[in-house]
C-alpha positions in Angstrom: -27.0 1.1 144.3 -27.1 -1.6 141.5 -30.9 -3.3 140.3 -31.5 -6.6 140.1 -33.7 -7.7 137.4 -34.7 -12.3 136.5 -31.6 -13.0 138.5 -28.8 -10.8 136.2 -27.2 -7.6 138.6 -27.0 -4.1 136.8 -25.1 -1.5 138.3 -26.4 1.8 138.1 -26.2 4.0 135.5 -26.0 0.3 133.0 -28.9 -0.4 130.9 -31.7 -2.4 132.4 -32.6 -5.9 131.3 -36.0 -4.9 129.1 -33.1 -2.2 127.5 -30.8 -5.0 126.4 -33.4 -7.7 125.3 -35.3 -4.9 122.9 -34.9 -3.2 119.7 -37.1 -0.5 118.1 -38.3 -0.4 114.8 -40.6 1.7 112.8 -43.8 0.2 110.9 -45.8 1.6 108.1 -48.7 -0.8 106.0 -50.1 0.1 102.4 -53.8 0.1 101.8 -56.2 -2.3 103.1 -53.5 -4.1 105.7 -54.7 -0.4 107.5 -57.7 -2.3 108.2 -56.6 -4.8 111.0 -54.3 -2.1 112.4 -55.4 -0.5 115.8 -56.8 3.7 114.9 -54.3 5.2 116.0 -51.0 3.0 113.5 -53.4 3.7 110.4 -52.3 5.3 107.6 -48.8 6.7 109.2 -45.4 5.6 110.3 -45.4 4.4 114.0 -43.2 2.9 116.2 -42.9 -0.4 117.8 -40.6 -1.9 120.5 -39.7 -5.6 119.7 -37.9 -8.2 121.2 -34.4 -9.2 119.3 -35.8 -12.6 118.6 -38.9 -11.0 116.7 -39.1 -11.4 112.7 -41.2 -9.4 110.3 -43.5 -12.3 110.5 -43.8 -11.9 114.5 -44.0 -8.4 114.3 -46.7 -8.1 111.4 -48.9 -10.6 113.3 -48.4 -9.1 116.7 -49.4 -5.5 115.4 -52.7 -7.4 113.9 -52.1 -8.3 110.3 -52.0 -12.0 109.0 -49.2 -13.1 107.2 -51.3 -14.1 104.4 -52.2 -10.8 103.5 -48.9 -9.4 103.0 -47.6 -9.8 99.4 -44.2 -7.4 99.9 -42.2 -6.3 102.7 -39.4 -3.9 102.6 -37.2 -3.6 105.1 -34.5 0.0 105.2 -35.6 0.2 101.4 -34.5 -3.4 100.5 -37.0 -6.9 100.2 -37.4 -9.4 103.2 -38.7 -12.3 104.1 -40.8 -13.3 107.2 -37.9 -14.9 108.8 -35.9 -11.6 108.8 -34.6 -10.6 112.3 -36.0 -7.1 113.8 -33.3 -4.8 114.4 -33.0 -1.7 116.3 -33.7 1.0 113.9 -35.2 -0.9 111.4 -37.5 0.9 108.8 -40.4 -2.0 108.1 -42.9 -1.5 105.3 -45.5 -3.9 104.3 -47.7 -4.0 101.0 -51.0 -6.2 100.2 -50.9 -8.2 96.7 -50.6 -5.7 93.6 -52.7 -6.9 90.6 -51.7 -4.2 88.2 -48.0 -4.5 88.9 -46.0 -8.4 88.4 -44.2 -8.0 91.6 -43.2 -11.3 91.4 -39.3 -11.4 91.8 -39.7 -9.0 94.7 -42.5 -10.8 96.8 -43.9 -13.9 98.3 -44.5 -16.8 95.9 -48.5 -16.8 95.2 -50.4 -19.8 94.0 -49.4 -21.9 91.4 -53.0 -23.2 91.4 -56.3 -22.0 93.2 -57.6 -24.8 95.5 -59.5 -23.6 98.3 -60.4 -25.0 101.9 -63.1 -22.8 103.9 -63.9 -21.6 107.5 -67.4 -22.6 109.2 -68.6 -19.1 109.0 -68.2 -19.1 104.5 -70.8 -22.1 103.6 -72.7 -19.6 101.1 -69.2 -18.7 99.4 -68.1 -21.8 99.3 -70.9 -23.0 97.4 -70.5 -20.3 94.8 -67.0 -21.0 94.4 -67.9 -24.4 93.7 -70.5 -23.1 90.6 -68.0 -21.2 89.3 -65.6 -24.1 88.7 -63.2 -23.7 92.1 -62.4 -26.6 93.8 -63.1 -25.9 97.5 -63.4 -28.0 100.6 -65.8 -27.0 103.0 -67.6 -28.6 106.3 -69.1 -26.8 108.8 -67.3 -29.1 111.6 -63.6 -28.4 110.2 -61.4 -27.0 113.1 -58.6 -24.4 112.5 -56.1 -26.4 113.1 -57.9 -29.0 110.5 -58.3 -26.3 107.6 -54.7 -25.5 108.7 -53.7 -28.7 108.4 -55.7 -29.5 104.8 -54.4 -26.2 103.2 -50.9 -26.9 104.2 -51.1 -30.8 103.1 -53.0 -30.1 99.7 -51.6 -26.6 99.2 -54.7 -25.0 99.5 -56.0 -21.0 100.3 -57.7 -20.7 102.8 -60.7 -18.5 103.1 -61.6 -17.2 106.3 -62.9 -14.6 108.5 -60.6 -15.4 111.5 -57.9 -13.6 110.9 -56.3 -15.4 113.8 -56.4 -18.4 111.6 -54.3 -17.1 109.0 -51.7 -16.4 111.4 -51.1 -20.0 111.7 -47.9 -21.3 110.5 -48.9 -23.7 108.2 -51.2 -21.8 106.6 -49.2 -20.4 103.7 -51.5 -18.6 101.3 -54.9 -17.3 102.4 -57.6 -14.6 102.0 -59.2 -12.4 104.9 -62.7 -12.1 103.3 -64.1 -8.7 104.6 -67.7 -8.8 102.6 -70.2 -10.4 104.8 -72.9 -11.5 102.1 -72.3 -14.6 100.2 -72.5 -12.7 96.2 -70.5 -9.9 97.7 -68.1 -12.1 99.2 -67.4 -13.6 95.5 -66.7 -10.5 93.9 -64.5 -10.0 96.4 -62.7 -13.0 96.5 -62.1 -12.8 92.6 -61.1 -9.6 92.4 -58.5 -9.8 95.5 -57.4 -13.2 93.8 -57.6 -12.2 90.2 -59.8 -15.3 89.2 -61.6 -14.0 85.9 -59.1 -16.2 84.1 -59.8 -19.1 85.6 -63.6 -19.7 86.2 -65.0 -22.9 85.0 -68.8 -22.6 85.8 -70.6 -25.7 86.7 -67.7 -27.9 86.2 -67.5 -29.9 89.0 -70.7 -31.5 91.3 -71.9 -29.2 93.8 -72.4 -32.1 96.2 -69.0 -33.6 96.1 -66.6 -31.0 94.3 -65.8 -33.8 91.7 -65.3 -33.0 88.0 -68.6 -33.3 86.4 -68.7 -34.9 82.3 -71.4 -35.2 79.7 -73.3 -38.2 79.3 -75.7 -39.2 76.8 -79.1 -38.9 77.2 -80.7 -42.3 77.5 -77.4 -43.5 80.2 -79.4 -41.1 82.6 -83.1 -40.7 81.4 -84.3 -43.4 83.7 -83.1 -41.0 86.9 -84.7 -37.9 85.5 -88.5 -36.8 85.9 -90.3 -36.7 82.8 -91.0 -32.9 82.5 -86.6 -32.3 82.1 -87.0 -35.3 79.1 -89.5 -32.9 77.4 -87.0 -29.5 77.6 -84.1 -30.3 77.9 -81.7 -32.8 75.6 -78.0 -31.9 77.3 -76.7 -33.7 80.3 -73.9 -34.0 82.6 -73.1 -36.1 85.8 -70.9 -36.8 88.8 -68.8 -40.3 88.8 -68.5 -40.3 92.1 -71.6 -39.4 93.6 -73.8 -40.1 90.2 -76.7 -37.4 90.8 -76.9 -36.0 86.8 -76.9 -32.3 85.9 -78.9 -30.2 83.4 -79.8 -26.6 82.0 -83.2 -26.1 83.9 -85.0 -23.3 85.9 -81.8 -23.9 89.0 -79.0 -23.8 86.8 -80.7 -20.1 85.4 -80.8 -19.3 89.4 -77.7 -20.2 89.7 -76.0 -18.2 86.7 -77.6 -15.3 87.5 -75.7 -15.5 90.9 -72.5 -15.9 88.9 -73.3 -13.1 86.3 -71.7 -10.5 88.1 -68.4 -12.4 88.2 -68.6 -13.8 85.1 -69.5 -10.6 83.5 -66.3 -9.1 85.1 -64.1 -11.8 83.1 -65.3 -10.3 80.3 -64.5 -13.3 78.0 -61.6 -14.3 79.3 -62.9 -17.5 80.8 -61.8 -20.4 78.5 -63.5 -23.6 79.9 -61.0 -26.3 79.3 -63.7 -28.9 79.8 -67.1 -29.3 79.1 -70.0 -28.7 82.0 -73.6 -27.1 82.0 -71.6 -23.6 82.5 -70.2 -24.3 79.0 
């Protein structure tokens, strides 16, 4: 007797329906994309029924790990794209960013330029960020689909701890931040993003993420209390938002927070304009 499966006959002995419309593949991920895999798919070769419509983006994401954390996928030996079509018998393998090794001609395109936009849970890294010369949106009332949206629009990374909204397709470049401390979070982030090249610290305003310039200091004395007159004699401020910046007891709070980080770039910071950092 035939089967009857959505309306289509199959007589028996004939493949069934799920047969036909699937394709197996196998599936192996490099180092730390082993983290949003399921126990059991870590660390080994596994495989994976897929539907013939499924790319390597589909099937990445499905199996747990955001597009945006994959810098190189090989495919039967070969490079791929996320818009490659599974096939049956398909040998996928999937690498996070190399910093030792210029894999550049092989994998995904990575920033021309580090912008950031931030997730509601990342305030406290946001802020450092921000000291260390980054230009980074942040609000705590910004939807996903609104960083989404902002990162795709201004070609920013986004920074997140939802890995579901790195997934989303407008979100091109992004960084699963796995530290859950704010200093620890910016090691992090520099190190996965190789940053020690291009910290500016206390460049821009910490209020309004606008480049910050040096004024003289009688443009500004009127709007500073009178013990900063007595110590200090270099000042910078905000066009925008006008609040006026200076080497005091916060800014040496605030360096030490950096220190780590900036210690890491080891001289290779260059500041290419003039703020308290400087």
């Amino acid at each position: 007797m035939g089967g009857c499966l959505t309306g289509v006959a199959f007589s028996a002995g004939e493949p069934s329906l799920d047969a036909v419309m699937t394709v197996t593949a196998s599936f192996r991920f490099y180092a730390q994309l082993n983290d949003f895999l399921t126990p059991p798919r870590r660390n080994r070769t596994f495989a994976a029924d897929c539907t013939r419509a499924s790319t390597t983006k589909h099937m990445i994401e499905a199996l747990g790990v955001p597009h945006t954390e994959v810098e190189l996928i090989l495919v039967n030996g070969e490079p791929a794209g996320f818009e490659r079509l599974i096939r049956d018998g398909d040998r996928v393998v999937a690498y996070p960013p190399f910093l030792a090794l210029d894999i550049r001609p092989l994998g995904r395109s990575r920033p021309q330029e580090f912008r950031f936009v931030a997730d509601v849970h990342l305030g406290g890294l946001a802020r450092l960020l921000r000291m260390a010369g980054f230009d980074i949106l942040y609000h705590h009332a910004l939807t996903d689909a609104e960083i989404a949206e902002l990162a795709d629009r201004q070609g920013r990374v986004v920074l997140t701890r939802d890995r579901e909204l790195l997934k989303r397709r407008a979100v091109r470049h992004g960084c699963y931040v796995r530290a859950l401390k704010p200093p620890a979070q910016l090691r992090e982030v520099c190190a996965r993003l190789d940053l020690a090249g291009h910290l500016r610290p206390f460049s821009l305003c910490l209020a309004c993420n606008r480049p910050l310039r040096p004024v003289e200091r009688q443009t500004v004395e009127a709007r500073l209390p009178p013990g900063v007159l007595r110590c200090c004699d270099a000042f910078w401020t905000c066009e925008a938002c006008q609040r006026v910046y200076w080497k005091g007891s916060h800014w040496r709070n605030m360096r030490a927070l950096l220190e780590p980080v900036l210690s890491a770039a080891a001289g290779r910071c260059r500041p290419d304009r003039p703020g308290p950092g400087a």
